[in-house]
VEXDO-534677 format. One record per residue (C-alpha): y, z, x; residue in three letters. Coordinates in steps of 0.25 Angstrom, whole numbers, padded with zeros to 4 digits, always signed. Example, Ala and Ser with C-alpha at 12.3 -4.5 7.8 and 13.67 -1.06 7.14 Angstrom:
<sites>
-0018+0031+0049ALA;-0004+0029+0055SER;
</sites>
This chain:
<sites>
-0055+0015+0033UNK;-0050+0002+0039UNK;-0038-0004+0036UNK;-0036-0014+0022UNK;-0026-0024+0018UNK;-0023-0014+0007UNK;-0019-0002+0016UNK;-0003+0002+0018UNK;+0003-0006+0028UNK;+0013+0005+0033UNK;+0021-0006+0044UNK;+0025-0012+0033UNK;+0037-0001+0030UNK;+0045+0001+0042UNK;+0060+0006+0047UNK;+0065-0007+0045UNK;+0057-0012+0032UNK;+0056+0005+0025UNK;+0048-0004+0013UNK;+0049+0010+0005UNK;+0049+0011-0011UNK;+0052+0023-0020UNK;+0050+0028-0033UNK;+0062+0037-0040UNK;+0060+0044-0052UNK;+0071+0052-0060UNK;+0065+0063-0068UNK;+0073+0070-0077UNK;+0074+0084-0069UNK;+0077+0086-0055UNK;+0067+0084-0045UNK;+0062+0098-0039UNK;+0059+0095-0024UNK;+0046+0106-0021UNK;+0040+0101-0033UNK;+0040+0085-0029UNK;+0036+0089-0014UNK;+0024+0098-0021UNK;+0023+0087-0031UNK;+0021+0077-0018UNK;+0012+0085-0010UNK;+0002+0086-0022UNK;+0001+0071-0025UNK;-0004+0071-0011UNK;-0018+0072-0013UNK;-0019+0062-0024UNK;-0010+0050-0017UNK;-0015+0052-0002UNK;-0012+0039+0003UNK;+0003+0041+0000UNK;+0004+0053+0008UNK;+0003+0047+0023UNK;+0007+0042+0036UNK;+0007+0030+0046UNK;+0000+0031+0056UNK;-0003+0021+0067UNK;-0016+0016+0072UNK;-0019+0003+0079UNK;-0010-0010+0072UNK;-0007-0002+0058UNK;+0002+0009+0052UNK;-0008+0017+0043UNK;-0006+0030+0033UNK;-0013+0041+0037UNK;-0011+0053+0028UNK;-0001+0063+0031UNK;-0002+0078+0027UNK;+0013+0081+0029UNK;+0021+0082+0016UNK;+0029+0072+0010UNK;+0044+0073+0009UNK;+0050+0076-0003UNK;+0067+0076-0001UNK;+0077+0082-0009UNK;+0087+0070-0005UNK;+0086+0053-0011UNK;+0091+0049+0004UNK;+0082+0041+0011UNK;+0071+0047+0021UNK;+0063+0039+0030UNK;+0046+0038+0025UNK;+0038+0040+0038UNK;+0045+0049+0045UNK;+0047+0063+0051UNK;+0055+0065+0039UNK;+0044+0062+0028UNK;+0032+0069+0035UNK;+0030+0053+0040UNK;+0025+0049+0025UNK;+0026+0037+0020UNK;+0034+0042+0007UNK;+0044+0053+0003UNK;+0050+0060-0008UNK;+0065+0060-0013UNK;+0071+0068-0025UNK;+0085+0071-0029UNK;+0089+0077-0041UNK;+0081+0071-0054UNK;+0076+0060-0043UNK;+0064+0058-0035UNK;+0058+0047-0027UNK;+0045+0043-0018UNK;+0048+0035-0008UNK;+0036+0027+0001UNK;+0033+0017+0009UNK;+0031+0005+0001UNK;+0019+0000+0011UNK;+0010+0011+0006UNK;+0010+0007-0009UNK;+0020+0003-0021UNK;+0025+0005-0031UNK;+0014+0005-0040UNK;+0007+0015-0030UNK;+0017+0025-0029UNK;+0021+0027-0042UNK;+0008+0033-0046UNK;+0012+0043-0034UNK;+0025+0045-0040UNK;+0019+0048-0054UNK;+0008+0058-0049UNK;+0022+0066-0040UNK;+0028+0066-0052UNK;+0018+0070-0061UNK;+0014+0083-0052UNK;+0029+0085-0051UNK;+0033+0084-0066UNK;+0020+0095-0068UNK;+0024+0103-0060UNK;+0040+0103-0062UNK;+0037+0102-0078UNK;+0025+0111-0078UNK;+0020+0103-0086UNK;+0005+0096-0085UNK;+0007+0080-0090UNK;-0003+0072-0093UNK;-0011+0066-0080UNK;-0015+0054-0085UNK;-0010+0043-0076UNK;-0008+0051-0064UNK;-0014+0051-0052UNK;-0014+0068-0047UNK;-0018+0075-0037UNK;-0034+0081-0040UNK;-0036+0067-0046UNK;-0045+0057-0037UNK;-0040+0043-0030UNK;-0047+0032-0036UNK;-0052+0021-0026UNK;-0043+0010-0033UNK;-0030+0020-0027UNK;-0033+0022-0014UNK;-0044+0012-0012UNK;-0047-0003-0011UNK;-0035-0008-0020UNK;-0044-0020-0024UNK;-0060-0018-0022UNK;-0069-0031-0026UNK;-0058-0040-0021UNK;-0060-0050-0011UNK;-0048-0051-0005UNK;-0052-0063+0005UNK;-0058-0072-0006UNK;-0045-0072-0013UNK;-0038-0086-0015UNK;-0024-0090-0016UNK;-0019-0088-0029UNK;-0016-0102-0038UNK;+0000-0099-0036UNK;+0007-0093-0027UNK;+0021-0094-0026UNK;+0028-0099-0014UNK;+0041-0091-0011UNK;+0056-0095-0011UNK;+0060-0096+0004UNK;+0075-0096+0003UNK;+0077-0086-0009UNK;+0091-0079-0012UNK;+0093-0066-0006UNK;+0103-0057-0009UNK;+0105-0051+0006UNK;+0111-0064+0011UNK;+0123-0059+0002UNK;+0121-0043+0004UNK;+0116-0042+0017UNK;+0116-0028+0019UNK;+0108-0016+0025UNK;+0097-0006+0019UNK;+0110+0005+0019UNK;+0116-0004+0008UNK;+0103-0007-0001UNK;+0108-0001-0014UNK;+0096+0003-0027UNK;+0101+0002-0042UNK;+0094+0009-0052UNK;+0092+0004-0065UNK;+0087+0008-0080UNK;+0082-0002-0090UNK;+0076+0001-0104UNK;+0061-0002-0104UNK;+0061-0009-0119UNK;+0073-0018-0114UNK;+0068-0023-0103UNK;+0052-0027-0111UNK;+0060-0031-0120UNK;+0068-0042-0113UNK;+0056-0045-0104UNK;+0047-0048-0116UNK;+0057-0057-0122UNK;+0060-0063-0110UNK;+0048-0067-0104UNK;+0049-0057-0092UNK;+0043-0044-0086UNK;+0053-0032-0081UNK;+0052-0038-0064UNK;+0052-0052-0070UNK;+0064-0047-0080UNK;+0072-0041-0067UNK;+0069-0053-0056UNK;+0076-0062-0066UNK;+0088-0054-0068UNK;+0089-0051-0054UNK;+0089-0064-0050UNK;+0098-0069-0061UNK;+0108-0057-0056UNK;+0107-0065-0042UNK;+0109-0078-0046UNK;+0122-0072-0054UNK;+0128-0067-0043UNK;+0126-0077-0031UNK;+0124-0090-0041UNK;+0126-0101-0030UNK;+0115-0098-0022UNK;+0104-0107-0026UNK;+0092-0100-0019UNK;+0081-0096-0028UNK;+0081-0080-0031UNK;+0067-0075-0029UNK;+0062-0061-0035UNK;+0049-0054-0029UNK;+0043-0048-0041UNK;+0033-0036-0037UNK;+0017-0039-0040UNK;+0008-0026-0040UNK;-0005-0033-0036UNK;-0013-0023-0036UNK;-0010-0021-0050UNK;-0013-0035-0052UNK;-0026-0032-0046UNK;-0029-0022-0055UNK;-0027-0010-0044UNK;-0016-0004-0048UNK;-0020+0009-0045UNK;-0020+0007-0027UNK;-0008+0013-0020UNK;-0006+0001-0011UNK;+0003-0009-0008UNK;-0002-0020-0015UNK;+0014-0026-0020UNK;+0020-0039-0019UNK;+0031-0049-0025UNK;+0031-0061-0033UNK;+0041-0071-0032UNK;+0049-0074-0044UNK;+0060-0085-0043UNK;+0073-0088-0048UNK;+0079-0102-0042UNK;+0092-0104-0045UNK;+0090-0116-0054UNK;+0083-0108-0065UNK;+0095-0098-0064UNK;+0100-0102-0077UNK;+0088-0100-0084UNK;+0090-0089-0096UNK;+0082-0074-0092UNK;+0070-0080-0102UNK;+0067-0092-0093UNK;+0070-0083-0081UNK;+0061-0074-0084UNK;+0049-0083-0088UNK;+0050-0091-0077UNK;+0050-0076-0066UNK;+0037-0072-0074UNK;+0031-0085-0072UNK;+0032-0085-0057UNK;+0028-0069-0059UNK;+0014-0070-0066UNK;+0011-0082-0058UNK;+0011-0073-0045UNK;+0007-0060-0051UNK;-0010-0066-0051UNK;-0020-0057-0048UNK;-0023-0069-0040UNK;-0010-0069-0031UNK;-0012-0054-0030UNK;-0028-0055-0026UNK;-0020-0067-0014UNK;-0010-0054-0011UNK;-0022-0048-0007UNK;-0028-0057+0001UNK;-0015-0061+0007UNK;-0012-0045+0010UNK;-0025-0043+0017UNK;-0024-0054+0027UNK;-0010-0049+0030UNK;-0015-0037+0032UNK;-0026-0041+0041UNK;-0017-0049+0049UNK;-0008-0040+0052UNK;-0018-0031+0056UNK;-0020-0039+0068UNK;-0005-0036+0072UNK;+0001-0025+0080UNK;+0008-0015+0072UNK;+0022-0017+0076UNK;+0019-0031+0074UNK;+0016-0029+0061UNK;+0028-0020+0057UNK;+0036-0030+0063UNK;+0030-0041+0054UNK;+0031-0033+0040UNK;+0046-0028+0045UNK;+0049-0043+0046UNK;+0043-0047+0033UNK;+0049-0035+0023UNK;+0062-0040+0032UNK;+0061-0053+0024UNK;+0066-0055+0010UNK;+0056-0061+0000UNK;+0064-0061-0012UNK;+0079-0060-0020UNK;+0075-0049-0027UNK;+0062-0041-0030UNK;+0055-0032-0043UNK;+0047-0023-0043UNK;+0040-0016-0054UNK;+0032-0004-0054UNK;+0023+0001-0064UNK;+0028+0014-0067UNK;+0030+0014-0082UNK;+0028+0028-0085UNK;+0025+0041-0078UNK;+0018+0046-0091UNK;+0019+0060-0094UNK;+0031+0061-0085UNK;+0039+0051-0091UNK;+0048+0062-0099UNK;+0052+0068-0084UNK;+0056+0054-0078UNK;+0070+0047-0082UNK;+0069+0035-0071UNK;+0058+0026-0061UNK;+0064+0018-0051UNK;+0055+0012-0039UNK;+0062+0008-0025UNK;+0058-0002-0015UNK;+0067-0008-0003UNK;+0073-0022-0004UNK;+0070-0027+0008UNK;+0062-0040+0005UNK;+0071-0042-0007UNK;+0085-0041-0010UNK;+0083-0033-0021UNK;+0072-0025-0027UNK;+0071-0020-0039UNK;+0060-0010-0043UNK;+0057-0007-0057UNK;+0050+0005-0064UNK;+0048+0009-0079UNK;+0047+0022-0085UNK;+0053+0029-0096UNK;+0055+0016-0104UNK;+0065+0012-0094UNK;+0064+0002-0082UNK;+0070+0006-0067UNK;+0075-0004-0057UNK;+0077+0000-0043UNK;+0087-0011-0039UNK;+0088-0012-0023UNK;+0094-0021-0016UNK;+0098-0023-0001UNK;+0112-0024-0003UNK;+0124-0015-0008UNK;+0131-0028-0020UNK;+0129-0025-0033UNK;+0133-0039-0037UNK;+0115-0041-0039UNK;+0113-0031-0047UNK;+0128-0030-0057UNK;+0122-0044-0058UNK;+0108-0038-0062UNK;+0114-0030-0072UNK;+0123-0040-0078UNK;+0110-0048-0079UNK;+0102-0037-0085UNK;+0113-0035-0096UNK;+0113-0049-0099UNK;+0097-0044-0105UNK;+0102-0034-0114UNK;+0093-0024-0106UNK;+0101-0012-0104UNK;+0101-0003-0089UNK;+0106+0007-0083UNK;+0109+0010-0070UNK;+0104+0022-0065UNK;+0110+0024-0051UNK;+0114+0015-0040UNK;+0113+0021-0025UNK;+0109+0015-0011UNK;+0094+0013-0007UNK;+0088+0028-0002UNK;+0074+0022+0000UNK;+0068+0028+0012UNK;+0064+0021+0026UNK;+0053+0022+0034UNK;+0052+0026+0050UNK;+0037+0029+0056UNK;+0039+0042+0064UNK;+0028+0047+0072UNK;+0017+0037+0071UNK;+0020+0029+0082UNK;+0016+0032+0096UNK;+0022+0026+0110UNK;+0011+0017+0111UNK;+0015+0011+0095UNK;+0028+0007+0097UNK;+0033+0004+0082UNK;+0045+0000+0079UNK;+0042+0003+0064UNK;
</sites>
């Protein structure tokens, strides 16, 4: 099969740029290890295109299916995804304690595709360790066949090429604040903070307040930043995460198909009361998230793709390493649908989703489960100063939290081993 826009573009995750996220889930008994591996192995048949390797040919990085096992460790330090030390997959498995965590190249899928994946694993687990046979319904299990809108053409009866630029499209702010100009630190400095919020609170105050729980977090973010380095008069930008596959109505397609909205906070409307904050970020938020801009997402994405196709690899990795090298907002959100593992939900105490904040300076991912929101917040710096700020802020709500654990970022890289021959020199 010839090679679509859609398909995973595997360059775009390299030694330099890992561009890896995670799911971690805390159940409510320790994890047993030969049980998760067994549980991994069996979700094979039904997730295929998850269980791969890169392979080179011509121009491109592809996946190509790879029979070996994937990893499942006894240990939350970091590993490297593509490797010897994997089984050369493109994701691995991490457990500790009550803890485990799926970690995957972020170029293959996101967040709303793996967390199906997650829920199956868990799911054959959970039956197993329980012995308890749940309810199926919801779940995607091994015996059960793929439907064409999984694995498929994510959009069929589009026509990409007629599309036309959307009515508004939002030019961005060129000289944004960015927090590493005062933290410039390394990745072995990134730190994570891992927050609880009650569900009902959160609606609550977003329903009286004009917002939506991302809209909700960008404001208070960037009010957090402007409290704590208030003479800087550059405009804070948060890059609010659209699905637009959902937006298309595919949400069932394991791609890629993710991008950011811009949401502005100048620093002339910084003393604007959190009603007027907010109104005015979920204004600028609806006005992007069109099934318009995302059909223009598309069209967009595929002449990328097709011009890049024209390039040699190497020049293409060093193209993609430059522009996730590049900071496109203050801070980002990110907000999975995860809701509720169903039947497992009595076994589950806490969600959080991880990514790298690389082309922000902060990223905060957001899940919700057990009536309870998680927040990954990671930054790429080691102050606290942001997020005591954060927390000052959230208080000021009258929302309650809980922090749940600080600890350094263990996300795990990427290095390509034994793919490359002496005639593809890849510095990837």
């Amino acid at each position: 099969m010839p090679l679509q826009y859609y398909d995973p573009m595997l360059y775009a995750s390299t030694s330099a740029n890992p561009n890896v996220m995670s799911v971690t889930v805390t159940l409510t008994e320790p994890v047993e290890g030969e049980l998760l591996r067994e549980a991994v192995e069996q979700c094979r048949v039904r997730f295929p295109y998850f269980y791969i390797r890169p392979r080179v040919e011509g121009n491109e990085l592809i996946p190509v299916p790879n029979p070996l096992p994937v990893i499942v460790r006894g240990t939350w330090a970091p590993t490297l995804l593509c490797s010897r030390e994997t089984n050369y997959h493109l994701m691995a498995f991490k457990y500790e304690g009550n803890r485990l965590a799926v970690e995957m190249v972020h170029s293959i899928s996101d967040g709303a595709g793996l967390l199906p994946y997650l829920k199956s694993v868990l799911y054959v687990y959970l039956s197993q360790k329980c012995q308890t046979q749940y309810d199926p319904t919801g779940f995607r299990l091994p015996g059960q066949a793929i439907p064409d809108t999984e694995i498929g053409d994510p959009f069929p009866g589009i026509d990409v090429d007629s599309v036309e630029a959307p009515f508004y499209q939002k030019p961005p702010v060129a000289d944004f604040y960015q927090l590493s100009n005062r933290h410039p630190v390394g990745r072995d400095h990134w730190q994570v903070y891992f927050l609880k919020l009650p569900e009902d609170q959160v609606i609550r105050y977003c329903r009286d307040n004009d917002g939506s729980p991302n809209v909700l977090i960008s404001a208070l973010l960037a009010r957090a930043i402007r409290q704590a380095d208030p003479d800087d008069e550059r405009t804070i930008t948060a890059g609010v995460a659209i699905d637009h596959k959902a937006m298309l109505g595919n949400s069932d397609n394991y791609r890629l198909f993710a991008n950011i909205a811009s949401v502005d906070f100048p620093k002339e409307r910084s003393g604007d009361d959190i009603l007027k904050t907010c109104t005015i970020a979920r204004g600028q938020l609806m006005l992007q998230a069109q099934p318009e801009n995302s059909l223009f997402y598309l069209k967009t994405k595929k002449m990328g793709f097709e011009r890049m196709r024209q390039l040699p690899l190497q020049a293409k990795v060093d193209l993609i390493n430059k522009a996730l090298g590049m900071k496109r907002s203050t801070v980002a959100v990110s907000y999975a649908n995860s809701r509720s593992f169903g039947p497992l939900d009595s076994c589950i105490r806490e969600v959080y989703c991880l990514g790298e904040p690389t082309v922000s300076d902060i990223l905060c991912e957001v899940a919700c489960v057990n009536h309870s929101f998680f927040l990954a917040f990671s930054q790429a710096f080691e102050s606290r100063d942001v997020l005591e700020t954060f927390l000052r802020e959230m208080e000021s709500t009258g929302i309650s939290y809980e922090v749940m654990r600080t600890e350094p970022y263990r996300l795990s890289g990427v290095r390509y081993d034994d793919i490359l021959d002496e005639t593809t020199p890849l510095n990837i």
